[in-house]
C-alpha positions in Angstrom: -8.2 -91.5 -1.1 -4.3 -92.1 -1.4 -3.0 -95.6 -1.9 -0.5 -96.3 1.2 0.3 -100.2 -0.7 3.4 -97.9 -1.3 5.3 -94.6 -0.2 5.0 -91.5 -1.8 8.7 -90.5 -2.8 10.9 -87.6 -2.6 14.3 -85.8 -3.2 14.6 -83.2 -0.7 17.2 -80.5 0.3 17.0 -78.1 3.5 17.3 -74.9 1.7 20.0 -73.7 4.5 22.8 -74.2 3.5 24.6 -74.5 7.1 22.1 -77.2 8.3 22.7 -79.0 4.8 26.3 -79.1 5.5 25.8 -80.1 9.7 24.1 -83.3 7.9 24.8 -86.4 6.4 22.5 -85.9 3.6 20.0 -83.4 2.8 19.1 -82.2 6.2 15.3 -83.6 6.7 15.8 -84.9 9.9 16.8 -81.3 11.3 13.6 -79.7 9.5 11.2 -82.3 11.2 12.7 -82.0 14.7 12.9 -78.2 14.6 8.8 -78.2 14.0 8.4 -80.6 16.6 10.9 -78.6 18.8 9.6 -74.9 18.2 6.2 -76.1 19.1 7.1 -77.2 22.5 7.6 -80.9 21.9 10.5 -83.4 22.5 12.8 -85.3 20.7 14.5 -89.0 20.8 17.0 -90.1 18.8 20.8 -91.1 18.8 23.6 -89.6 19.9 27.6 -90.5 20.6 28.4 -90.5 24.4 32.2 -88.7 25.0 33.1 -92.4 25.3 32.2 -92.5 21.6 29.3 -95.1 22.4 25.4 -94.6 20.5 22.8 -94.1 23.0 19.2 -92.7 22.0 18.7 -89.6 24.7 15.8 -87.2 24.9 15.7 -83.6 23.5 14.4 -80.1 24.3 16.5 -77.8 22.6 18.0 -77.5 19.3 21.3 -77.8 20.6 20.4 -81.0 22.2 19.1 -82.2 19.1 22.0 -81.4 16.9 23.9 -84.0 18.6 22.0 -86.2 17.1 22.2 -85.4 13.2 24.8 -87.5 11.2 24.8 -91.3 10.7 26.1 -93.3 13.4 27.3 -97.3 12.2 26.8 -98.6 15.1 24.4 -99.8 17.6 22.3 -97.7 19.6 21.3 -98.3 23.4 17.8 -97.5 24.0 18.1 -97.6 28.1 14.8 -96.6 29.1 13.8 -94.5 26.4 10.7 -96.1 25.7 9.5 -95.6 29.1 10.1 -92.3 28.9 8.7 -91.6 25.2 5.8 -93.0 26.7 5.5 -90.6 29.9 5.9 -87.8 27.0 3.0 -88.9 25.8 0.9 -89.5 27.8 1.1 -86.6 29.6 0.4 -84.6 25.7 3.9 -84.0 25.1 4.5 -83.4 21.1 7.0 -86.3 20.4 9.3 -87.3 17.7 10.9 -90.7 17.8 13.9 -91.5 15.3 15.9 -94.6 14.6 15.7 -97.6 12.9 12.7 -99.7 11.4 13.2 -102.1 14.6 13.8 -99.5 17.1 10.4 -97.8 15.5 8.5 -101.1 15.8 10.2 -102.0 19.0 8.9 -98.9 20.6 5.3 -99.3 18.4 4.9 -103.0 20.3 5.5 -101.7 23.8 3.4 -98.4 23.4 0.6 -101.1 22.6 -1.8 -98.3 21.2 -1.4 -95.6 18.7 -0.5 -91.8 19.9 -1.6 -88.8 17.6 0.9 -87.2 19.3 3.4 -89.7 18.1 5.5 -89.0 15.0 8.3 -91.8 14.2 11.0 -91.5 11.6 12.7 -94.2 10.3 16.3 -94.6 8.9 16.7 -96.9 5.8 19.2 -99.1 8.0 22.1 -101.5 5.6 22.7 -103.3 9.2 23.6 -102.7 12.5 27.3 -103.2 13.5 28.6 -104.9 16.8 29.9 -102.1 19.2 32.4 -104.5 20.1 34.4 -104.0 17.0 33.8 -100.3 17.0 35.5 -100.0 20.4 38.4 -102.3 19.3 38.9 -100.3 16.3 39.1 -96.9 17.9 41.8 -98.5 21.0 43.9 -99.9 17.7 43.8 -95.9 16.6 45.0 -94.9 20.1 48.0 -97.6 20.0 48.9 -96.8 16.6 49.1 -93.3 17.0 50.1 -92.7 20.7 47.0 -90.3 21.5 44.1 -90.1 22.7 40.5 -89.8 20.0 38.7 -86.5 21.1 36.1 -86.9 18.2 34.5 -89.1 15.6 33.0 -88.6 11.9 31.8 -91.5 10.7 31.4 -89.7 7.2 33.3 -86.7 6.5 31.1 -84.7 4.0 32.4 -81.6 4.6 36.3 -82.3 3.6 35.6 -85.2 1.2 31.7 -84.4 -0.2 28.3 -86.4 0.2 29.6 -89.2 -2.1 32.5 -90.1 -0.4 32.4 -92.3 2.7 35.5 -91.1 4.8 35.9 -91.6 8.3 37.9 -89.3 10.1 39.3 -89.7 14.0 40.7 -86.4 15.8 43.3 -86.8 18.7 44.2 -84.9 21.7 47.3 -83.5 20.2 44.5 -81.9 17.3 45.6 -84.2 15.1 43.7 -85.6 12.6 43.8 -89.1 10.4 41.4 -90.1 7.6 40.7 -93.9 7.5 38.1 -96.4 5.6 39.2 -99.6 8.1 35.9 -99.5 9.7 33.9 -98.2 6.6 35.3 -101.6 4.7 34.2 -103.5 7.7 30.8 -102.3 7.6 30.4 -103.2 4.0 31.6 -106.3 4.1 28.8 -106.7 6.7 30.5 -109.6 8.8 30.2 -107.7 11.9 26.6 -107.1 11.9 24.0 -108.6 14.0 22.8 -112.0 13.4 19.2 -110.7 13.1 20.2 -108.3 10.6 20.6 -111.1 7.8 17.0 -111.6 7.9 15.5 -108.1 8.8 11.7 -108.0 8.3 11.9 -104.4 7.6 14.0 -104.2 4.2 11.1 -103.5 1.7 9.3 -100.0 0.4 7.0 -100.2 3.7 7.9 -99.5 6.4 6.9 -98.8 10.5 7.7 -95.3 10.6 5.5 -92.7 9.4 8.3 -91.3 7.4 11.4 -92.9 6.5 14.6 -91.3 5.3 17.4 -92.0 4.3 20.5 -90.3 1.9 19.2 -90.2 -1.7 21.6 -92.9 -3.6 20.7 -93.4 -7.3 19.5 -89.5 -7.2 20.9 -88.7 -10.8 18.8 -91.2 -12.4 15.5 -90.1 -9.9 15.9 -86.4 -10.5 18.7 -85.7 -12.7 20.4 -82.3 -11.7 19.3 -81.9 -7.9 22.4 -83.8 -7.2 25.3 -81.1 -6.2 27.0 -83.3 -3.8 26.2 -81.7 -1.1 23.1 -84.0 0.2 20.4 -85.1 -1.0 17.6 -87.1 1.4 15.2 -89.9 0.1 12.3 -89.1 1.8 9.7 -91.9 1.8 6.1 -90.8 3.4 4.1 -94.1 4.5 0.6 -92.8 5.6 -1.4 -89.9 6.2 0.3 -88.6 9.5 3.4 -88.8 7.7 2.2 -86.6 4.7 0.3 -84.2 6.9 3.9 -83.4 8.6 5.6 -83.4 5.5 3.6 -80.6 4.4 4.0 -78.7 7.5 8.0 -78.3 7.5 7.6 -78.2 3.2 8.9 -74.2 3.3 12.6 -74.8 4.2 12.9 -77.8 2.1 13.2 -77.7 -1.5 12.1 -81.0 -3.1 11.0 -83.3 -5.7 8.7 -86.0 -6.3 10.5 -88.8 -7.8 9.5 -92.3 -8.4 10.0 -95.9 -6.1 11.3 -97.0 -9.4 14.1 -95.0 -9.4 14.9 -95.3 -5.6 15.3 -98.7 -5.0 18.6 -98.7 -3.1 19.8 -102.1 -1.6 17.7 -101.9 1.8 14.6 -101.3 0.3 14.7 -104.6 -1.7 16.2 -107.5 1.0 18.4 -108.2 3.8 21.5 -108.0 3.1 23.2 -111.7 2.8 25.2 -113.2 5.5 29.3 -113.3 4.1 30.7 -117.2 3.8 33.2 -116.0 5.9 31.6 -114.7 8.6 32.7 -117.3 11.3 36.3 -117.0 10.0 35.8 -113.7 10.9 34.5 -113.5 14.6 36.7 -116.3 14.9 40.0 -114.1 13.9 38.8 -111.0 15.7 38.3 -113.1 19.1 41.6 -114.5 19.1 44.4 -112.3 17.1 45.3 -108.2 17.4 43.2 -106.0 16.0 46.1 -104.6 13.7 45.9 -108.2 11.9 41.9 -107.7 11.4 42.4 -104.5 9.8 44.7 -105.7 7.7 43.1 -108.9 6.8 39.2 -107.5 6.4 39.7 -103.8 6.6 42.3 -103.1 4.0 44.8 -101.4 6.1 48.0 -100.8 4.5 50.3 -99.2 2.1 48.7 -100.3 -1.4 45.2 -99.7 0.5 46.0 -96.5 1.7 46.8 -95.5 -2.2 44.0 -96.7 -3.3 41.2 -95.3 -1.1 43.5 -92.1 -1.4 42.4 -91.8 -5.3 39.3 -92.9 -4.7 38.7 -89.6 -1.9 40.4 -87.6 -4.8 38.0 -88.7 -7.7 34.9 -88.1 -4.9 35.8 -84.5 -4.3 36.2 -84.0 -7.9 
């Protein structure tokens, strides 16, 4: 009998390589959905609207689906998505629900029952960021540059490697600028949701019957897996979990680590709520956005410098 008081942990890699690089980290998510997908079930989980807005959307195909691999930092519009998970269901449907611990509990607490057609995946989640300030930021990157954005990447792995966190905007023109305005605002967490400073959900357990999540601290867990191409942290939860896990186990190549070794900051608390959160809502509601990203985002020459060495040492 396995003790679920705690996950079972791993370090896991898709062993293609293309899928590997199409993800933010090790490509788990794309394993899990494919099983679900090739035996004729359906998929929820988030994806960027061509107004550059996070929306959860259901899935058939794998081409629907792909739109949905890569982190988004921003927060997700369920819509009616739990109505229709349900109709999925209950009508035998094969279904895999993704997004955060909330979203998985949310959609847990209006199911009302359990589903052993259900399988839920949950994303170790640092906060959830107002849309609000996404939407400003990406109008100042329009006025600044005179074009219009044509495409996102909230983490550019493929230029800049796993480690790095680069967001890159591409234009109308095809031109393309790498920035960490929006990256810095995110970690300095004053534009997250109120709720998010006290998240019940930041702890080893967790709703979802497997959580995942990119494998920081993975040198010290399994020294050499690590080739900074991404590497997932895999946690399974309970028996459903590890009975999937084992199912999609032949295109993954993995290791069983320790809890120990994986405690990244969301697995241990909430993250704290910045002193100077107020000044900031307060100076984002009332002066240009050019002034915010220069106040909170680190936008400007000595900036730019900087987070250009640090995107050098990261590829090296």
């Amino acid at each position: 009998m396995m003790n679920w008081n705690e996950p079972k942990v791993y370090a896991v890699k898709h062993k293609n390589s293309d899928v590997r690089e199409a993800s933010r980290s090790g490509g788990i998510f794309t394993a899990v959905s494919d099983e679900v997908l090739e035996n004729g079930g359906v998929v929820y989980g988030c994806v960027l609207t061509e107004n550059f807005e996070a929306i959860h959307v259901r899935a058939e195909t794998t081409d629907e689906r792909n739109a949905m691999r890569g982190s988004k930092y921003i927060q997700s519009s369920m819509g009616d998505v739990f109505k229709s998970v349900k109709k999925d269901l209950d009508e035998g449907s094969r279904v895999l629900f993704s997004g955060t611990s909330c979203q998985v509990a949310g959609l847990k607490g209006f199911l009302g029952k359990d589903y052993e057609n259900l399988l839920c995946v949950d994303i170790v989640c640092h906060g959830v960021p107002s849309p609000l300030v996404w939407k400003k930021y990406l109008e100042w990157q329009e006025n600044r540059n005179g074009l219009k954005v044509k495409s996102v990447n909230f983490r550019n792995k493929r230029e800049y490697g796993w480690a790095a966190h680069v967001e890159s905007i591409g234009f109308d023109n095809g031109k393309k600028i790498d920035s960490r305005v929006f990256t810095t605002l995110f970690y300095g967490h004053a534009i997250f949701r109120p709720c998010c400073y006290k998240c019940p959900y930041k702890e080893i357990m967790h709703p979802g019957d497997i959580t995942i999540a990119d494998y920081w601290g993975i040198d010290r867990a399994a020294p050499g897996f690590n080739d900074n191409k991404g590497v997932s942290l895999v946690l399974i939860n309970d028996g459903a979990g590890r009975q999937f896990f084992e199912q999609v186990g032949d295109c993954l190549d993995y290791q069983k680590t320790r809890i120990e070794d994986s405690m990244q900051g969301p697995l241990r608390k909430p993250c704290d709520e910045p002193s100077i959160r107020n000044k900031f809502w307060g100076d984002f509601n009332k002066e240009p956005f050019d002034k915010i990203a220069r106040l909170y985002g680190r936008f400007g020459v000595i900036s730019k410098i900087k987070n250009r060495l640090k995107i050098i040492y990261n590829r090296t």
